[in-house]
C-alpha positions in Angstrom: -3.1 -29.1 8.3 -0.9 -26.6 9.9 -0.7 -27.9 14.5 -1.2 -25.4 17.3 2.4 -24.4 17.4 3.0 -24.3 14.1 0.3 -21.5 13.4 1.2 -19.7 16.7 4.7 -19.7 15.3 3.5 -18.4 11.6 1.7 -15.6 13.1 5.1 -14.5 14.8 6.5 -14.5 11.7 4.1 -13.1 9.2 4.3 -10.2 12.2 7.5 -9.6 12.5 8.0 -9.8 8.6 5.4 -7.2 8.4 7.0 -5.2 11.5 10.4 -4.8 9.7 8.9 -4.0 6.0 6.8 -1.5 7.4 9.6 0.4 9.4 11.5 0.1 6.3 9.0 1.6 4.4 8.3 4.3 7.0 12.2 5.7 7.3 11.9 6.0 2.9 8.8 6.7 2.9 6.8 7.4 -0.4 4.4 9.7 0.7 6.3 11.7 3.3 10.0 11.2 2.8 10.4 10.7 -0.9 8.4 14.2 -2.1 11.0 16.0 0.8 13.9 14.4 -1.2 12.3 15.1 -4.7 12.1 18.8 -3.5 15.3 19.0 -2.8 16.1 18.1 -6.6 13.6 20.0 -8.3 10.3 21.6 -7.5 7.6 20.3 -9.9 4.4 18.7 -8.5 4.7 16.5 -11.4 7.8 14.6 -10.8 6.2 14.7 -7.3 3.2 12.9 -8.9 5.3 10.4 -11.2 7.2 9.2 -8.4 3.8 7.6 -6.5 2.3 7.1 -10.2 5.4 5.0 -11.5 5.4 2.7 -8.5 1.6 2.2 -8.9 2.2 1.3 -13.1 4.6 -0.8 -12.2 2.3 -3.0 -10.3 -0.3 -3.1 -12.4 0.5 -5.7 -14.7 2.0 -8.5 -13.0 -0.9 -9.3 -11.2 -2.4 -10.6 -14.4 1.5 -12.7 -15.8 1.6 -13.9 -11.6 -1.2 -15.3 -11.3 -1.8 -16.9 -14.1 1.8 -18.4 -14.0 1.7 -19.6 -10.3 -1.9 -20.0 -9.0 -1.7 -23.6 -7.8 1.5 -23.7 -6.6 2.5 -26.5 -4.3 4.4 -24.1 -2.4 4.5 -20.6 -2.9 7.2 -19.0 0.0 10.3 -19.6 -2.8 8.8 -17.5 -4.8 7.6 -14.6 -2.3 11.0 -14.8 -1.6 12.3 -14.7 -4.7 10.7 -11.5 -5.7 11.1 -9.6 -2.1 14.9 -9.7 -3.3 14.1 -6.6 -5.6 13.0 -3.9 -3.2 15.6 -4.3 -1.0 18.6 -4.3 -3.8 16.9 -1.0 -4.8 17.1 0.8 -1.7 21.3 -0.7 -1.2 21.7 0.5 -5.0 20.0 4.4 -4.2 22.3 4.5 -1.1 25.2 3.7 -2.9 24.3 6.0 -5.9 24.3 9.0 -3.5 28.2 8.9 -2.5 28.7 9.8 -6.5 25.6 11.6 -8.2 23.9 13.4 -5.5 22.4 16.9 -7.3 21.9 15.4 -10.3 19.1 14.7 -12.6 20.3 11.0 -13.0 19.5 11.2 -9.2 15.9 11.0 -9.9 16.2 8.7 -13.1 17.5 6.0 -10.9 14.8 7.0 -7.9 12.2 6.4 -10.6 13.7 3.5 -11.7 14.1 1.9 -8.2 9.9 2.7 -7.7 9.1 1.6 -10.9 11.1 -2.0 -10.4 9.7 -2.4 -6.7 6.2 -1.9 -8.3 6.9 -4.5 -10.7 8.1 -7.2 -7.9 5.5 -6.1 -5.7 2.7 -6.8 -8.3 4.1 -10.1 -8.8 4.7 -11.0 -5.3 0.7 -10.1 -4.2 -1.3 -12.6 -5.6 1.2 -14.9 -4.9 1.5 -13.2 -0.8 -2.2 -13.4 -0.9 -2.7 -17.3 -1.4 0.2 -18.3 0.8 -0.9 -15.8 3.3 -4.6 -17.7 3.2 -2.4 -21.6 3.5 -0.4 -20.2 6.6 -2.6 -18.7 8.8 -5.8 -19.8 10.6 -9.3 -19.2 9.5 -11.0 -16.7 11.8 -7.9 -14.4 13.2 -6.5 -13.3 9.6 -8.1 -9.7 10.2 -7.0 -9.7 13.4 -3.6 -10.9 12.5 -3.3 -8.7 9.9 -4.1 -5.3 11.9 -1.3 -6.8 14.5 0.5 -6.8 11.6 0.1 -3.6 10.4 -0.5 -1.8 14.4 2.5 -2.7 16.0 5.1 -0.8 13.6 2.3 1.6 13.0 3.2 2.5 17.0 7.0 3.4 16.3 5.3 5.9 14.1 6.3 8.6 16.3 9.7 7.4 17.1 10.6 6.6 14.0 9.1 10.5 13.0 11.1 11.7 15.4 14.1 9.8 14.2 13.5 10.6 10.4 12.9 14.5 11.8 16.1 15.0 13.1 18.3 13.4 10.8 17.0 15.5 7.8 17.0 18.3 10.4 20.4 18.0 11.5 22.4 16.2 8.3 23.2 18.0 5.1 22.3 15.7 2.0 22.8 13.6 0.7 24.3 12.3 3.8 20.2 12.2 5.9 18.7 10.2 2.7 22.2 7.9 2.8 21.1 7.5 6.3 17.6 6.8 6.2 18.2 4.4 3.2 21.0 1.8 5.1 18.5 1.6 7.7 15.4 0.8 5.5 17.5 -1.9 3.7 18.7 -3.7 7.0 15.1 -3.7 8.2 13.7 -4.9 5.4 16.3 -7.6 5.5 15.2 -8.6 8.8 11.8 -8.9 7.0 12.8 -11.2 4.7 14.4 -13.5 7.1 11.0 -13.3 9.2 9.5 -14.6 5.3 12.0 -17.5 5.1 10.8 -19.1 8.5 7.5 -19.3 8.0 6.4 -22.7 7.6 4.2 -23.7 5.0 2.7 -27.2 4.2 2.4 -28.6 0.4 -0.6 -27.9 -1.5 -1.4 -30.8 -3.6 -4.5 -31.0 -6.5 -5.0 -27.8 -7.0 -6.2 -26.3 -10.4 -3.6 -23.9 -12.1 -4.3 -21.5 -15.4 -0.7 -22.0 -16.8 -1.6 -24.2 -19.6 -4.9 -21.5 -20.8 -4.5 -19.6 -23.4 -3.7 -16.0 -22.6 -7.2 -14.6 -24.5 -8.9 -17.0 -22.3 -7.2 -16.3 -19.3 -7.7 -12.1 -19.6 -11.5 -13.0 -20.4 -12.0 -15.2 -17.1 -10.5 -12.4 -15.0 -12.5 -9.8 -16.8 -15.9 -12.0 -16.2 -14.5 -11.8 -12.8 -14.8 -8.3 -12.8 -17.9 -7.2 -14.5 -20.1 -9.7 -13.7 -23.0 -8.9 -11.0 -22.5 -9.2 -7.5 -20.2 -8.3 -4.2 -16.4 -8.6 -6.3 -17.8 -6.1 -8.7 -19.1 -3.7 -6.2 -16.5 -3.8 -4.0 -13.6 -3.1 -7.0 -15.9 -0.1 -7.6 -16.3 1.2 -5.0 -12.3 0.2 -3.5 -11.5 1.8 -7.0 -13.0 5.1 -6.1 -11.9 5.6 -2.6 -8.6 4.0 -2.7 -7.7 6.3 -5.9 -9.1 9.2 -4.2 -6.6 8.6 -0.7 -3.9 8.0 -2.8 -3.9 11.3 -4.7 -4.1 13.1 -1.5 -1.2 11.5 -0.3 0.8 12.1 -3.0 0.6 15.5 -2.7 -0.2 16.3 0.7 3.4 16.8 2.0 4.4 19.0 -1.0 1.2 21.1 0.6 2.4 21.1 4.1 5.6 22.2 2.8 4.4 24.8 0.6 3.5 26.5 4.8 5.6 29.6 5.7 5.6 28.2 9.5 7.4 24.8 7.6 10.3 24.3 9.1 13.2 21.6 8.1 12.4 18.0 8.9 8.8 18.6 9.2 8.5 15.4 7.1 8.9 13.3 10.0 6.2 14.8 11.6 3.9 14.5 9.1 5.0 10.9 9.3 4.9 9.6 12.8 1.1 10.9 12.6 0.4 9.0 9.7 2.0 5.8 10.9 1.0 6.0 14.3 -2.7 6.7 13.3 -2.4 4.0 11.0 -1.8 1.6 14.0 -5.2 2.4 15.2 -7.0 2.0 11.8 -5.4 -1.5 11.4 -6.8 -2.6 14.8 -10.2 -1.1 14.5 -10.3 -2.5 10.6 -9.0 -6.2 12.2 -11.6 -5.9 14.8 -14.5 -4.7 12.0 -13.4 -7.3 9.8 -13.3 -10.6 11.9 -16.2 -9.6 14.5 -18.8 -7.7 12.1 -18.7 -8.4 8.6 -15.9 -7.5 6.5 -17.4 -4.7 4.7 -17.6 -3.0 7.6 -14.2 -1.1 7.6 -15.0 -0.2 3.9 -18.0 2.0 5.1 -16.0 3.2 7.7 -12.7 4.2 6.5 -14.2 7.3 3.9 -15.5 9.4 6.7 -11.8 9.7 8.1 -10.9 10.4 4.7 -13.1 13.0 4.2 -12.2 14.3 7.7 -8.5 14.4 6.1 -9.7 16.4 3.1 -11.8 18.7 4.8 -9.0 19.9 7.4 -6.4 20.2 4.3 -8.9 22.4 2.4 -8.8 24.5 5.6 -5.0 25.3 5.9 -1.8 24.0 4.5 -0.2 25.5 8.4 1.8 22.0 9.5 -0.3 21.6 12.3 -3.6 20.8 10.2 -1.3 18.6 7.8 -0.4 17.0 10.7 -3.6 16.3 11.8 -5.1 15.6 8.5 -2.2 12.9 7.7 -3.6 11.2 10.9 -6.9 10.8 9.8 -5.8 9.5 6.4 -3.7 6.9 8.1 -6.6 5.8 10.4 -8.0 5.3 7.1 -5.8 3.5 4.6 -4.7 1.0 7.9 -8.3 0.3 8.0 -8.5 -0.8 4.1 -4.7 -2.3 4.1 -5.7 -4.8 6.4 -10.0 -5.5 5.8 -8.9 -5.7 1.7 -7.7 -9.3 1.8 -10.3 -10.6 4.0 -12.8 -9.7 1.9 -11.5 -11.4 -1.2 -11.3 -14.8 0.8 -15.3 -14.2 1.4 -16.1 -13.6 -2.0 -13.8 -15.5 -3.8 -13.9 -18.9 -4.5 -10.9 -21.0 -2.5 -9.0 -22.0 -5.3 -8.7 -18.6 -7.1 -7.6 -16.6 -4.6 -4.5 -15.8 -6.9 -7.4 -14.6 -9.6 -9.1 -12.7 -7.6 -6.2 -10.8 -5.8 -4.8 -10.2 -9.6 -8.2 -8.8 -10.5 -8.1 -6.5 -7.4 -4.9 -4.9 -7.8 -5.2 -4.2 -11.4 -8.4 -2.9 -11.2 -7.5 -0.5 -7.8 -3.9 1.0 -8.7 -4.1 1.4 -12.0 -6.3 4.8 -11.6 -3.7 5.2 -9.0 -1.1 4.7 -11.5 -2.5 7.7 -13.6 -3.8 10.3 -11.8 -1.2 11.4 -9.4 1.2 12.0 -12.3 -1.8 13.6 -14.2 -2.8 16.2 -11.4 1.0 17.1 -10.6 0.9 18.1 -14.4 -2.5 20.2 -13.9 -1.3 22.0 -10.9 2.1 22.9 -12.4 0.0 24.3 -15.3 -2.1 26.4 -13.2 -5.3 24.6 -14.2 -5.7 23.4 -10.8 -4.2 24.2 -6.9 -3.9 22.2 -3.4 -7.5 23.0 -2.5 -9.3 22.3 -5.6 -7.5 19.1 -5.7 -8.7 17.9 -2.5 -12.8 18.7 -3.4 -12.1 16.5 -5.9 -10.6 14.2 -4.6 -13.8 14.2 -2.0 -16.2 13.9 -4.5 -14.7 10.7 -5.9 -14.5 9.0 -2.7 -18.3 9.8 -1.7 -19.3 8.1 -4.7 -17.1 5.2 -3.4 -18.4 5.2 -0.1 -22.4 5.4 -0.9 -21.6 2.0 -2.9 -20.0 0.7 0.1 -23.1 2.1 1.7 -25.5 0.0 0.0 -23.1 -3.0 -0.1 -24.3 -6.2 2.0 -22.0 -8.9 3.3 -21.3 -11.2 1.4 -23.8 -14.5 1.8 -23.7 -17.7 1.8 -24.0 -18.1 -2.1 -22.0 -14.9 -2.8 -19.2 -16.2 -1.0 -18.7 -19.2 -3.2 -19.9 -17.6 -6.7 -19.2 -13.8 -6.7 
């Protein structure tokens, strides 16, 4: 059993860690910053599209070779660490790549490349994150700890906005993605330091699936899946909102941008609302999720989103985008952090890895296909900005009337799906 200190200290940690990845992720950011750079390099929605979609296939899989490999674990932070070494070699690699290629189309080959092989580490590292998250932190305050987690570098949202504004503003490129890069990696360094010091105790007796045979392994997560109760409704239902939020991102800067009152740099606006908002969403989904029930922020979160939606549909003028990317952060911090906690009340304790696997495969890999698939319908002409967005509304009702008719998880729910 983890002491007093010990889990005040992990909760430092696991903040700081998340503090640091998230301001990393913010100044290269895939949904504001990456489309501005993309744009710069060519002007197709659909490479737009592929660069969200090919970080989403990437992390579809692993899930399923993670957690089968390491549920069980005796301890687990080696490995998170192990695998948080990708990202951050990607972003050192793209920053280096610029002093030579910039302009080019091996530029965006090696972008791609980078998403695609963060995808893949990040799908291996979350059911792993999941269960060592669950051993290191104390029963009760994990959706509060993990809005803290997510809040407090949601509120540098608008300084780091304003940061990533002006450099892409006032430098030429390559030299304001060269920036923005070094000073993603040596955050997310920071991060990973925060990872290496939080302390976790040995796990001993705990049934693993990495002597079962892959057929019956791939049939017990897909009884996981289909069978009655909450898990199933709540991967529908995540599946149908969380698919429908991440198209809109994808393309909602590329729409704000597409504004005659755009102006240079206006992708830092667009994200200091989105992370800022997000800060808000995390806290109320921490709040929902630990005081309430933890469905809760999951009936919640879709009205912002529609709110989003319905502002884009109105106007593509920076000011609506601005707003409407607030709205969608308030949503997706609500998910980000409510997600997890959920899967510890409906799954059973020593599956956790299972579960998680289940979750992410099931959630992104919609979100894998569809942003790259629109991008290709718009550039055809089959389908524009607004029409994208009704759709993408329609979805996410469906979603949200299953959340709608979802009850907390009970007593025997919570230990048999």
């Amino acid at each position: 059993m983890l002491t007093p200190g010990q889990i005040r200290r992990n909760a430092i940690c696991h903040t700081l860690d998340s503090i640091f990845f998230m301001i990393a992720l913010t100044l290269f950011s895939l949904e504001t910053v990456i489309p501005a750079f993309i744009k710069e390099l060519s002007d197709s929605n659909l490479l737009i599209g592929l660069a969200s979609g090919l970080f989403w296939v990437g992390l579809v899989l692993p899930p399923l070779i993670s957690a089968k490999r390491y549920e069980g674990l005796a301890y687990k932070k080696p490995t998170v660490l192990f695998f948080g070494v990708f990202m951050r070699v990607g972003w050192l690699v793209l920053f280096l790549w610029l002093f030579f290629m910039w302009q080019t189309p091996a530029t965006l080959i090696v972008l791609f490349l980078i998403l695609f092989v963060g995808g893949v580490a990040t799908g291996m590292t979350n059911p792993l994150w999941s269960d060592w998250y669950l051993k290191t932190t104390a029963e009760g305050t994990r959706g509060r700890l993990m809005g803290f987690r997510l809040a407090i570098p949601g509120m540098l949202g608008i300084p780091l906005g304003v940061l990533i504004h002006w450099l892409l503003s006032s430098l030429g490129s390559p030299q304001r993605y060269q920036a923005l890069l070094i000073m993603a990696f040596l955050a997310s360094m920071i991060s990973f330091l925060s990872v290496a010091l939080v302390h976790e105790e040995e796990t001993d007796g705990l049934p693993n699936q990495r002597h079962v045979r892959w057929a019956d392994y791939i049939k017990g997560l897909a009884h996981l899946a289909i069978r009655p109760g909450a898990f199933r409704r709540f991967l529908t239902g995540g599946l149908l909102v969380f698919m429908s939020g991440t198209v809109t991102l994808a393309f909602l800067t590329k729409y704000g941008l597409s504004s005659p009152a755009a102006h240079e740099g206006i992708a830092g606006a667009f994200t200091g609302f989105y992370q800022t908002s997000m800060a808000v969403g995390a806290l109320a989904g921490g709040f929902l999720s630990d005081r309430r029930h933890v469905i809760a922020p999951f009936r919640l979160s879709p009205v912002l989103l529609f709110g989003a939606l319905g502002i884009a549909i109105v106007s593509p003028d920076p000011a609506a985008v601005c707003a409407a990317f607030g709205l969608l952060g308030a949503s997706f911090g609500m998910t980000f952090v409510a997600y997890l906690p959920a899967i510890f009340k409906i799954a059973h304790s020593n599956r956790i890895p299972s579960y998680a696997a289940v979750t992410v495969m099931c959630l992104n890999i919609p979100r894998a296909i569809f942003p790259p698939l629109m991008g290709l319908l718009m550039d055809a002409g089959l389908l524009n900005y607004r029409a994208l967005f009704a759709i993408c509304g329609a979805v996410a009702f469906v979603g949200w009337l299953l959340f709608l008719r979802m009850q907390p998880p009970g007593e025997y729910e919570e230990r048999h799906g």
